[in-house]
C-alpha positions as CSV (number, residue, x, y, z in Angstrom):
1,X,38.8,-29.8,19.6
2,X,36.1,-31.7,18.0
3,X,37.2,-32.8,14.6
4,X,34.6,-34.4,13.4
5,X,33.6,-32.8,9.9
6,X,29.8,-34.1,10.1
7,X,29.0,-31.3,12.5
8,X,28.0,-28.6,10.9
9,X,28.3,-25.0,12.7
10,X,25.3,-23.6,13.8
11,X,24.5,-19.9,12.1
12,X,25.2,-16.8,14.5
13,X,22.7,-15.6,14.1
14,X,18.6,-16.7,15.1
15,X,17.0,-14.0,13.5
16,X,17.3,-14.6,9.1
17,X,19.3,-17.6,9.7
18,X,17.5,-20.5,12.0
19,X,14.5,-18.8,11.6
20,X,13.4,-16.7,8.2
21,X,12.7,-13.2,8.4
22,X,9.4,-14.0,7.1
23,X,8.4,-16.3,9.7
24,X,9.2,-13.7,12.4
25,X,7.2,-11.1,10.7
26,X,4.4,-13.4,10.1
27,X,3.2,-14.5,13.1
28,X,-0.2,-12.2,14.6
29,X,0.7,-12.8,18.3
30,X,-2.5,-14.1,19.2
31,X,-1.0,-16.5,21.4
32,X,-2.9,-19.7,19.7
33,X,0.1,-21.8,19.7
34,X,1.2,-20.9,23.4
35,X,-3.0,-22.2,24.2
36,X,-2.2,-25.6,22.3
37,X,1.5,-26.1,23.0
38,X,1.8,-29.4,25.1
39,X,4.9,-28.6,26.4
40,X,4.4,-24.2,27.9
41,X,6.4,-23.1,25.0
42,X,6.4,-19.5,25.0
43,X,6.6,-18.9,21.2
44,X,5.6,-15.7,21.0
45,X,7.4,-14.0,23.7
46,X,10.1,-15.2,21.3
47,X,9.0,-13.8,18.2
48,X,8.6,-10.2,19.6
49,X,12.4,-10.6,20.9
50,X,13.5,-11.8,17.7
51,X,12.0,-8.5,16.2
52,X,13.5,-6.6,18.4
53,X,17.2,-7.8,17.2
54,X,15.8,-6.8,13.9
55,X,13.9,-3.3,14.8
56,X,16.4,-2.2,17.5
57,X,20.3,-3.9,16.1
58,X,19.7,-3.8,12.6
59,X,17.1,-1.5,11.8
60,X,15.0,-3.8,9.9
61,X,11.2,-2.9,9.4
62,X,8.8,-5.3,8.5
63,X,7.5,-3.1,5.8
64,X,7.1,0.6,4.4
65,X,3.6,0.6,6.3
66,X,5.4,-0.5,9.6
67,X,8.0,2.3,9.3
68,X,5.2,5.0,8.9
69,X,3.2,3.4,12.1
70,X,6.5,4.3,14.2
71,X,6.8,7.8,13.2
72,X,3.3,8.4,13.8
73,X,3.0,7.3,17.1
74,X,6.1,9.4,17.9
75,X,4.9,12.3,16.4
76,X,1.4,11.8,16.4
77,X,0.8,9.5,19.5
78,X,-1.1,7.2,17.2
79,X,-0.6,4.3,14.9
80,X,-2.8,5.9,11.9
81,X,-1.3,8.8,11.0
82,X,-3.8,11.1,12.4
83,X,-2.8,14.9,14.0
84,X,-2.9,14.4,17.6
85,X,-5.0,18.0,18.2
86,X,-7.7,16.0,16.8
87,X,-8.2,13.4,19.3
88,X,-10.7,14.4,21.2
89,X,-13.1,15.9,18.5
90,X,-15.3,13.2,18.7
91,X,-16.3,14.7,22.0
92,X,-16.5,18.2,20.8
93,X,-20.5,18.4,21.0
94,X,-20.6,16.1,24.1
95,X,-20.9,16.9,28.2
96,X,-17.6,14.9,29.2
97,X,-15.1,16.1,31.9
98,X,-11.6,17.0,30.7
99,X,-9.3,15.5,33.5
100,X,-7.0,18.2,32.9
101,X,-9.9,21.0,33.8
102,X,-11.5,18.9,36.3
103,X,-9.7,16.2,38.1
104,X,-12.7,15.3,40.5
105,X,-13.8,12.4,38.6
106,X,-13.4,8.5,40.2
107,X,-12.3,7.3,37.1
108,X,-10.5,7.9,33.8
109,X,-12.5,6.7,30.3
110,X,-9.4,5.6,28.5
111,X,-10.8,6.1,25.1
112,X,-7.9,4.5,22.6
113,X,-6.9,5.1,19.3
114,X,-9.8,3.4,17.6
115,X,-12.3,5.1,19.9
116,X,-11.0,8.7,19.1
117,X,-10.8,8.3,15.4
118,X,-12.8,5.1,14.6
119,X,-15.8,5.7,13.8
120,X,-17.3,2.2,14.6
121,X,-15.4,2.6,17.6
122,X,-17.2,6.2,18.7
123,X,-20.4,4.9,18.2
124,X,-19.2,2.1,21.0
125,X,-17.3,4.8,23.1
126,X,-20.7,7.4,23.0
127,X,-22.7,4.1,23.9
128,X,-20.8,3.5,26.8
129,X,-20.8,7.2,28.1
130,X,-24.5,6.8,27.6
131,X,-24.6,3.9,30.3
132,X,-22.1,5.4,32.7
133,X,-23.9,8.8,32.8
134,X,-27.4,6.5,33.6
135,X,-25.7,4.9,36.6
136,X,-24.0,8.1,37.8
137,X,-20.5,7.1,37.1
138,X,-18.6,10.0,37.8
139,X,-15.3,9.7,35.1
140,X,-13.3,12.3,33.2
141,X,-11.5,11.8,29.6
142,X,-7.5,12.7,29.0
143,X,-8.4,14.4,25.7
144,X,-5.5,15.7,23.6
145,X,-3.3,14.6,26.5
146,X,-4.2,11.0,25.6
147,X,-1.2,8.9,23.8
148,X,-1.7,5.2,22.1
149,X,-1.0,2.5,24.9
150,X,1.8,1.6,22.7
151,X,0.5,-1.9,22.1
152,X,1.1,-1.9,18.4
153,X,5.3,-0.9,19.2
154,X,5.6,-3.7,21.6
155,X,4.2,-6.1,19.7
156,X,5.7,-5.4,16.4
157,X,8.9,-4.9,18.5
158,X,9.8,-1.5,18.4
159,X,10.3,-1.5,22.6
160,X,11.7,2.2,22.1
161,X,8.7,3.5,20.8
162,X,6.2,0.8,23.1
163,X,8.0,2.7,26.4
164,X,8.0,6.2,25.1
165,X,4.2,5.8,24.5
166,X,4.2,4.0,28.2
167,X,5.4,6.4,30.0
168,X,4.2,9.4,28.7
169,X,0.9,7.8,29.6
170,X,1.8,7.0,32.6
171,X,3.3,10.4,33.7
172,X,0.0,12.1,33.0
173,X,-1.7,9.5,34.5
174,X,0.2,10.3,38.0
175,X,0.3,14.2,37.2
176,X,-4.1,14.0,37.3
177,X,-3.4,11.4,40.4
178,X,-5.9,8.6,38.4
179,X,-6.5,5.8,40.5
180,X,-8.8,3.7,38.6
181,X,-9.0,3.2,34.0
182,X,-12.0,2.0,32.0
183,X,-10.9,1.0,28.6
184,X,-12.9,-0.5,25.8
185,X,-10.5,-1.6,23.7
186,X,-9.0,-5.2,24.7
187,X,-5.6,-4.3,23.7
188,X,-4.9,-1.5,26.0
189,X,-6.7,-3.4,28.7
190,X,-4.1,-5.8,28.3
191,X,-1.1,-3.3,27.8
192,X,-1.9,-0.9,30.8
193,X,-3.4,-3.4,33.0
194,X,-0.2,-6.1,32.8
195,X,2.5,-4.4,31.2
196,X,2.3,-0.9,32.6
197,X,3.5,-1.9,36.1
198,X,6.8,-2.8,34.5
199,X,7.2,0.5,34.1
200,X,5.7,2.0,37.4
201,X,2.1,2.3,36.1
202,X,0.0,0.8,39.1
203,X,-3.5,1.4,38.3
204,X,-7.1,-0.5,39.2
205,X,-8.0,-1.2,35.1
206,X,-10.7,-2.6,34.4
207,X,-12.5,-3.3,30.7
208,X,-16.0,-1.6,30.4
209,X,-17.9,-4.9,29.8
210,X,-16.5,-5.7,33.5
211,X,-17.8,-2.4,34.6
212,X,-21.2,-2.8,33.0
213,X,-21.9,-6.4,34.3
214,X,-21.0,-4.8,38.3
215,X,-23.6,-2.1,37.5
216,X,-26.3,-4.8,36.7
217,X,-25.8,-6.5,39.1
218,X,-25.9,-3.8,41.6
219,X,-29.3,-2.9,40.0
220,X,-27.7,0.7,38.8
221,X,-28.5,-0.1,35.3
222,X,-31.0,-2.3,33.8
């Protein structure tokens, strides 16, 4: 046995000891340090595992706020608290296919969280519809049936919530047979477009400034 005293032992535990609680919860996963790191460390793959010792093992939330986010996405299917019957309001006084009533469509408008209740976010969503009908898109919305990606979950590291979200998206996606996702919002491009798969979710996604620069450039919009 080593007997020298000037060791000192190292703490069991990473999460509150090496590292402080507050450092874990502080960091905004925007992947700046991983860009700069000269050395590929992957600090915030890290970070989100470290709150998942805390979220999952010893039921530690970040905050009040945080707690409330998880219970709405579970009962709710969003982050904000809002009923889920009310997702597709937005689209109450609009022509738009409902996947579930018409499954004909070559691709699903994925419309988010922030584009069924923001309102900055609808004005972009009805903006986009705009241009799709002009070029002849044919594409159908999920309506009520929509869930949050489950982006916020993951990266907060709530993983149970992040894959009940996942693949209750993904089971309707298969149920409607969808092939092919237009999303607006960057973090569900992200989320069904390169986590998904983990979870069986193989779909063409693409983001809708991707779509609109192909439709210029095939002269269908100007």
């Amino acid at each position: 046995p080593n007997t020298d005293q000037s060791i000192k032992e190292v703490p069991s535990k990473i999460a509150g000891n090496i590292i402080k609680e507050d450092a874990i919860w502080s960091c905004t996963t925007c992947a700046a340090c991983m860009e700069q790191c000269p050395v590929f460390i992957e600090h915030v793959n890290k970070i989100i595992d470290l709150r998942r010792y805390l979220i999952l093992t010893e039921a530690k939330m970040p905050s009040p706020e945080a707690s409330k986010t998880f219970e709405s996405m579970e009962t709710n299917w969003n982050p904000w608290g809002m009923k889920f019957t009310q997702r597709a309001n937005w689209a109450n006084q609009l022509d738009i296919r409902k996947i579930a009533e018409d499954q004909q469509v070559d691709y699903l408008l994925f419309v988010s969280c922030t584009g069924s209740f923001d309102d900055r976010n609808q004005k972009v969503i009805n903006s986009l519809i705009k241009l799709l009908n002009q070029a002849g898109i044919s594409f159908g919305i999920l309506g009520n049936d929509e869930a949050c990606c489950g982006e916020p979950a993951r990266k907060l590291g709530n993983e149970y919530v992040f894959q009940m979200m996942a693949k209750k998206n993904i089971e309707f996606f298969k149920k409607y047979n969808i092939k092919k996702i237009i999303t607006h919002c960057p973090h569900c491009y992200n989320v069904l477009k390169r986590e998904y798969p983990q979870f069986g979710g193989e779909f063409e996604v693409m983001h809708h400034t991707e779509l609109i620069a192909r439709l210029l450039e095939t002269g269908k919009i100007k």
